[in-house]
N, C-alpha and C positions, 0 to 999 in steps of 0.2 A: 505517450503516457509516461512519469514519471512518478516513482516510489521515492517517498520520502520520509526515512524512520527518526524517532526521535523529533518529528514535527509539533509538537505541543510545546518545545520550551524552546530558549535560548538559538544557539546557529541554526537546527534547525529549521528551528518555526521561522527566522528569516531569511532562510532557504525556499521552504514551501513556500511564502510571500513574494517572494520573487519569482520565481519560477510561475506560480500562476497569475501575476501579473503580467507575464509576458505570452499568456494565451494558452499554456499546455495545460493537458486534463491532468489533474494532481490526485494521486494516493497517500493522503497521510495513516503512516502505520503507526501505531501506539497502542498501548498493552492497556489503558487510563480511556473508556468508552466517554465519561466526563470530558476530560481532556481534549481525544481527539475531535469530541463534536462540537467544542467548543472553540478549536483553533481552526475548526472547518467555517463555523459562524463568520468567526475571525477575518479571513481571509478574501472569503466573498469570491470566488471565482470557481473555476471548472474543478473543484474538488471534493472527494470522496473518504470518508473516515471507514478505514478497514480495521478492524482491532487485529493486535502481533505483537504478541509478548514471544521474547527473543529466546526465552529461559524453558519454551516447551515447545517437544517438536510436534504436539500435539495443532495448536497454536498457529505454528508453521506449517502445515500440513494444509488446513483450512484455510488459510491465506493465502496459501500458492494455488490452489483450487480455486477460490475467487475472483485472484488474480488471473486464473488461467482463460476463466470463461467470460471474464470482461475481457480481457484482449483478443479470446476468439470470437466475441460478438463484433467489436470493434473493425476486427479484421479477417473477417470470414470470406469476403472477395478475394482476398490477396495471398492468396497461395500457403499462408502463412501454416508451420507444422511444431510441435509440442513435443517435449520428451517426456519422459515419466520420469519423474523421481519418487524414490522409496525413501522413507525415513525408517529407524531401527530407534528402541528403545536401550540395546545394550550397548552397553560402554566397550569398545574398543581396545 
């Protein structure tokens, strides 16, 4: 599986085009639901439009979570194990 942010435009959208021309299961992340189901159209291969806007960790939060439970569906035979992350609203 391969995350691919910023896949709707330029490098890249001919990143993600690559990559799943060569057979891997693709997550294009993009914040633009337009956008990414349009570069998912696009593309035409084993790929998935997850929205992830980089500007909220809210955003982030639910991406990593759906992230989390496609790759533990994916890979539930294989021993595979998950950390938690927290995210914080305060600045630092």
């Amino acid at each position: 599986v391969v995350i691919v942010t910023g896949a709707s435009s330029g490098i890249g959208f001919e990143i993600a085009k690559t990559i799943a021309s060569k057979g891997a299961k693709l997550i294009i992340a993009c914040r633009s639901e337009t956008q990414g189901r349009a570069t998912q159209s696009q593309i035409n291969g084993h790929s998935e439009y997850i929205n992830l806007d980089l500007r909220s960790f809210a955003s982030i939060e639910n991406f990593s979570k759906s992230v989390k439970l496609k790759l533990f569906r994916l890979n539930s035979k294989k021993g595979f194990t998950f950390s938690t992350v927290a995210f914080s609203n305060d600045p630092e």
